[in-house]
C-alpha positions in Angstrom: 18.0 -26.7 -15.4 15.2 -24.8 -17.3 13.7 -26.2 -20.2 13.8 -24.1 -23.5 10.3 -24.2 -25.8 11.8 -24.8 -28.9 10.9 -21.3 -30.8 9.4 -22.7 -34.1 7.2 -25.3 -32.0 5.8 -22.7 -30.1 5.0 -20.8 -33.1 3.3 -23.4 -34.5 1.0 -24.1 -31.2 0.1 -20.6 -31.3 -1.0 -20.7 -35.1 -3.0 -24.3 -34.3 -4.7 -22.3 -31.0 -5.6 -19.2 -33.7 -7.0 -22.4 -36.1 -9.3 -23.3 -33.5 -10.8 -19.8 -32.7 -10.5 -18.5 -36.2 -12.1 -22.2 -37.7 -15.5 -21.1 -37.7 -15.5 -17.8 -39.5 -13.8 -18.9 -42.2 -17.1 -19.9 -43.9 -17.9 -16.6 -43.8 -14.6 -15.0 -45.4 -14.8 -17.5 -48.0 -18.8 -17.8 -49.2 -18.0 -17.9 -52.8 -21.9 -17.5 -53.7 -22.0 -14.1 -52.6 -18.4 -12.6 -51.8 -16.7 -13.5 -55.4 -18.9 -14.0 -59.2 -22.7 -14.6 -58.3 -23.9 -11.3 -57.1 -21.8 -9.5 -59.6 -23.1 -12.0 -62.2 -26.5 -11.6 -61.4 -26.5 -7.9 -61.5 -24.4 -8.0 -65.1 -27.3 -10.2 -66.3 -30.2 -8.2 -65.1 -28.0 -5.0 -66.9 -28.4 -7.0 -70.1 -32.3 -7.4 -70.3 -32.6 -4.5 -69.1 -30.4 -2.6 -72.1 -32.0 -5.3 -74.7 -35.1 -4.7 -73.6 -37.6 -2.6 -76.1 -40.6 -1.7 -76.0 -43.0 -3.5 -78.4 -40.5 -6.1 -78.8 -41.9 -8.7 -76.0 -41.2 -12.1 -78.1 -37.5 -10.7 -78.7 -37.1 -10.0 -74.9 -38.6 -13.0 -73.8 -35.8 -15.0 -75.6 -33.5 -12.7 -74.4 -34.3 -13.4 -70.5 -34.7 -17.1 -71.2 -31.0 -17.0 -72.4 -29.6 -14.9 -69.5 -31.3 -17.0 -66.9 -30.1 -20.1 -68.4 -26.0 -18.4 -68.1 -26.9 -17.5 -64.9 -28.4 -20.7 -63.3 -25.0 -22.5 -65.3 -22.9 -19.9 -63.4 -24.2 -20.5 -60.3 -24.3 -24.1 -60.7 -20.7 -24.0 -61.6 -20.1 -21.5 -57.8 -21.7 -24.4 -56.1 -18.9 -26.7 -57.4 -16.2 -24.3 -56.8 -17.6 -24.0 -53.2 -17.9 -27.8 -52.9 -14.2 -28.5 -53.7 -13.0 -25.4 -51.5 -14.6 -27.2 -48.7 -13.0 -30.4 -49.2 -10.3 -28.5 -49.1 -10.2 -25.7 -47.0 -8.8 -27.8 -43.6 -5.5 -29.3 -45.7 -5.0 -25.8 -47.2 -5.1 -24.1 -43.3 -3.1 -26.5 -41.7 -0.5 -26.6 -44.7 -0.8 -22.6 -44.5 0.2 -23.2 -40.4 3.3 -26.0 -41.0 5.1 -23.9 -43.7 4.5 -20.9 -41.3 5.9 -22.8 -38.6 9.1 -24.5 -41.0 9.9 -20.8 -42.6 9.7 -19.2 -39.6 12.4 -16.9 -38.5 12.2 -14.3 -35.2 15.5 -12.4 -36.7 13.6 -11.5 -40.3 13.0 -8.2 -39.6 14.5 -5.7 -41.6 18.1 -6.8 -41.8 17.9 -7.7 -45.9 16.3 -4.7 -46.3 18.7 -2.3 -44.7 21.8 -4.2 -45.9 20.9 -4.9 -49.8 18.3 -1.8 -51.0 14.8 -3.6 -53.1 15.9 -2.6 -56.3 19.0 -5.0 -56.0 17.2 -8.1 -54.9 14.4 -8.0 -57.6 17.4 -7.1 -60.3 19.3 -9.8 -58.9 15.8 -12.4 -59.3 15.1 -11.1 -62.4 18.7 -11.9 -64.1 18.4 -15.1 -62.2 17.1 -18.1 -64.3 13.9 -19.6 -63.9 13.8 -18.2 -60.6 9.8 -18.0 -60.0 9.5 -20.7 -62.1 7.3 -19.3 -65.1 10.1 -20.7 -67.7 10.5 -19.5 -71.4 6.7 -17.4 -70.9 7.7 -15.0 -68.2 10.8 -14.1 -66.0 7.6 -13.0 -63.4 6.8 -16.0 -62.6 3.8 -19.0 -63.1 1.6 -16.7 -62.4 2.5 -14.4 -65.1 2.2 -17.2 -67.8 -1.1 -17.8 -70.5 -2.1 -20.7 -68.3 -2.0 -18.4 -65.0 -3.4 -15.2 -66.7 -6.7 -16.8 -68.7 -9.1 -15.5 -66.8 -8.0 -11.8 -66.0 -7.2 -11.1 -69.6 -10.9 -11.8 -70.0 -11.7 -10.2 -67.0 -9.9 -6.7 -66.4 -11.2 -5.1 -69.6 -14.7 -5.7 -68.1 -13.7 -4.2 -64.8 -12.2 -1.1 -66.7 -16.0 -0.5 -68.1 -17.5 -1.9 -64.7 -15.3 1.4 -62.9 -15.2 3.8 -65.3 -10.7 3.3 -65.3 -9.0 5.4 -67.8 -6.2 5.5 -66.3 -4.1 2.3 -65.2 -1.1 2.2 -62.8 0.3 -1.7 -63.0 2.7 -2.0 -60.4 4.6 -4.0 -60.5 4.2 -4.6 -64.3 7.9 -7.2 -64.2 8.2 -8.9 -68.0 4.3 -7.7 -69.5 4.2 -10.8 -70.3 0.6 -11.3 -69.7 -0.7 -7.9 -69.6 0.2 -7.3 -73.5 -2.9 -9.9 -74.4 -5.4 -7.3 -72.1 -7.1 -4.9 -74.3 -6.4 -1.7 -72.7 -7.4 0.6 -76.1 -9.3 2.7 -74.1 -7.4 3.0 -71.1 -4.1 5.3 -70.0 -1.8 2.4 -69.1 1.8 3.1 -66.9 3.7 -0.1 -65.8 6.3 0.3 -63.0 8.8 -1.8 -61.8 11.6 -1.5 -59.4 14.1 -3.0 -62.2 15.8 -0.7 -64.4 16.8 -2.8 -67.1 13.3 -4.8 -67.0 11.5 -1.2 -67.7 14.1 0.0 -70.3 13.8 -3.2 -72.2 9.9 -3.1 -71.8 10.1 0.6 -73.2 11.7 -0.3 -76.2 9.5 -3.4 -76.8 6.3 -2.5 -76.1 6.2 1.4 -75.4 2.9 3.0 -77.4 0.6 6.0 -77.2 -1.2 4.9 -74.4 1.5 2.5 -72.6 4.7 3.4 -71.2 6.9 1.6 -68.8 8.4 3.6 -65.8 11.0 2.7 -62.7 9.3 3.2 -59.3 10.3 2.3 -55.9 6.4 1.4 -54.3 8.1 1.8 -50.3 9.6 5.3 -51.3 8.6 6.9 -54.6 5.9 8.8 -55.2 2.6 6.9 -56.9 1.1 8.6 -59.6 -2.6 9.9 -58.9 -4.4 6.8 -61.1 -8.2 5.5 -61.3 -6.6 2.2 -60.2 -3.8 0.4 -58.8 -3.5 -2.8 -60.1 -0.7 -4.7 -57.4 -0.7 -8.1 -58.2 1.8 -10.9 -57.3 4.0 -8.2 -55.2 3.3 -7.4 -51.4 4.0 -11.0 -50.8 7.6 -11.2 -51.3 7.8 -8.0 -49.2 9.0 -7.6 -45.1 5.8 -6.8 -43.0 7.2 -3.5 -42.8 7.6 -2.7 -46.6 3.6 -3.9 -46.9 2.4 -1.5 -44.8 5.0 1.4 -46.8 3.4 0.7 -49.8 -0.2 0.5 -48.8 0.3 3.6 -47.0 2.0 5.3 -50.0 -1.0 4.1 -52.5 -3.4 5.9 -50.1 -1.0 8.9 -50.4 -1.5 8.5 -54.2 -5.3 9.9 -53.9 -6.1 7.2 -56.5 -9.2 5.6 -56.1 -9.0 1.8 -56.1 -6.1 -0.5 -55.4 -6.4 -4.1 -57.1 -4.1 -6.7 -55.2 -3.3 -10.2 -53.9 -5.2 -11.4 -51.0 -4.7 -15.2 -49.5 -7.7 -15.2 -47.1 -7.4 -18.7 -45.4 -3.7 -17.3 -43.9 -4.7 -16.9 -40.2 -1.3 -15.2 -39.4 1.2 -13.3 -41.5 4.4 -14.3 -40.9 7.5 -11.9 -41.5 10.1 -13.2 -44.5 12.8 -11.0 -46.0 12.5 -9.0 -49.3 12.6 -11.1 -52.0 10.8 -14.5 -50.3 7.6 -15.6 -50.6 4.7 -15.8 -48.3 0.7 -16.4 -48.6 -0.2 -13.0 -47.2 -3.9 -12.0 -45.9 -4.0 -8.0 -45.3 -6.8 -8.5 -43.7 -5.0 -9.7 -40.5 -2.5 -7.9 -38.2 -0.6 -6.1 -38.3 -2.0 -4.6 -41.4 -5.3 -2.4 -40.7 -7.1 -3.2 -44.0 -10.9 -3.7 -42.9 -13.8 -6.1 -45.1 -16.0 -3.0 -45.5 -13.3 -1.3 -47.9 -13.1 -4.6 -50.0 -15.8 -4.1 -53.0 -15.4 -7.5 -55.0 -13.0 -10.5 -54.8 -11.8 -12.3 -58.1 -11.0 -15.9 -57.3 -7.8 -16.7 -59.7 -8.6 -20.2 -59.8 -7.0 -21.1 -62.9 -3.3 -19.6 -60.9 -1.1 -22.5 -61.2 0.3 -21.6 -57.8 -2.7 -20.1 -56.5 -3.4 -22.7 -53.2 -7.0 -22.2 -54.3 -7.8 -19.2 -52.2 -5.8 -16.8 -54.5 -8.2 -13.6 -54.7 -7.7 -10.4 -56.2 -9.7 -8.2 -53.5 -10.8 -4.6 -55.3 -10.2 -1.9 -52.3 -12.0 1.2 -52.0 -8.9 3.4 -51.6 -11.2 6.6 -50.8 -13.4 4.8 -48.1 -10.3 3.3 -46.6 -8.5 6.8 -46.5 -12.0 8.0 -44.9 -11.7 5.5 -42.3 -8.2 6.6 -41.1 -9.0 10.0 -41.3 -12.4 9.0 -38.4 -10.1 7.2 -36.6 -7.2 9.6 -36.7 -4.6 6.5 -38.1 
């Protein structure tokens, strides 16, 4: 009689071998000092002397860099504490990351819900479910669309507009607008798509303006509009291995320049899930091709309810990364 390895402790044995060999770079993926606020900080500091800076004016600048080195010394000290309690962390997170992998795993979720039910009709169906992400009476997109799960970026993304020169915005997918209403996009061309007609008509009627508008787009088949940025946030996720790599490869098509997204960089191994679940994705692991040189800056969402403390907004170079395929013939 031969002995069958049970399928889903095999696949966890695999994942706790790819722990071991993986363990020690993750210091490096994650150094919080330099990869997510305290270079950029630095640098925006250094920007502000040097613009209040006039000459003649030396008493008035002194104060000036006394009061810039102080925010930045608090900032840092603040990065050290954010680093301190990711390490404390970090193990429990991997090996949480590797036992859900190994509970939700399933060798027959390939593309079988996507062929049989088409994307539009599983997100319409999720969004005319109640509650189903869980963000209550705030937002139909979820906890991470509510004011507690948004405080940062609202603060944030008008900055990185300036910091990138973005006029125009591509916020896909956009679900409810729920949070993005309380960003100040005044100077920027902002298009929210969303693969959920009724979602986009009602967000057309609500919030349409001169600069926003709300249209239905398919990201694994419709054509992206030529944008400054993509902003793709809370999406790829609940997508098939398969439909990820469609829509990265039809944002390069795009010829926009960045891509904003979701990056979960303490998952090891992605794991395949039908449309419409839920997975901690890292695109920086097979089989997706996405390599660290593209990635430009990392914003740690560390106020994300559901974040798992390593939920980062990575901002891709989509013109270096296109460059890179083109070398390498991809």
């Amino acid at each position: 009689m031969i002995f069958k390895f049970p399928t889903k402790i095999f696949f966890a044995l695999i994942l706790t071998i790819s722990l071991v060999l993986n363990f020690i770079l993750i210091k490096n993926v994650f150094d919080f000092n330099n990869s997510i606020h305290s270079l950029n900080i630095e640098k925006d500091k250094q920007m502000q002397i040097d613009k209040n800076s006039r000459p003649g004016d030396t008493q008035q600048q002194d104060l000036e860099i006394s009061k810039n080195i102080k925010v930045l010394i608090d900032d840092m000290e603040e990065s050290k504490l954010i680093e301190k309690k990711f390490e404390s962390q970090m193990l429990k997170i991997i090996i949480d990351r590797i036992e859900s992998a190994a509970k939700n795993y399933n060798e027959n979720a390939t593309e079988k819900n996507s062929k049989d039910s088409p994307i539009k009709d599983i997100f319409s169906k999720i969004y005319n479910a109640d509650d189903y992400w869980g963000g209550g009476k705030e937002s139909k997109s979820g906890k991470g669309s509510t004011a507690k799960g948004t405080e940062s970026l609202v603060k944030i993304l008008p900055k990185i507009f300036e910091k990138y020169s973005i006029k125009k915005f591509l916020d896909a997918p956009c679900g409810d607008y729920a949070w993005m209403k309380r960003v100040d996009k005044k100077q920027i061309e902002y298009i929210g798509a969303d693969v959920v007609p009724q979602m986009i008509s009602k967000n057309n009627n609500d919030f349409k303006t001169k600069n926003v508008e709300f249209k239905v787009l398919d990201l694994t088949t419709d054509k992206i509009p030529k944008v400054d940025t993509i902003f793709c946030r809370d999406c790829l996720q609940h997508l098939t291995n398969e439909n990820v790599q469609k829509v990265l490869d039809n944002f390069m098509k795009s010829e926009s320049d960045f891509l904003m997204t979701t990056n979960y960089p303490l998952t090891l191994e992605n794991i395949n899930i039908n449309n419409g679940e839920m997975r901690y994705l890292n695109l920086l692991k097979p089989p997706f091709k996405i390599p660290e040189s593209v990635v430009i800056e990392r914003i740690a969402e560390d106020k994300c309810p559901e974040n798992g403390l390593d939920k980062i907004l990575y901002i891709i170079d989509l013109k270096k990364l296109r460059s890179l395929f083109k070398k390498s013939g991809s």
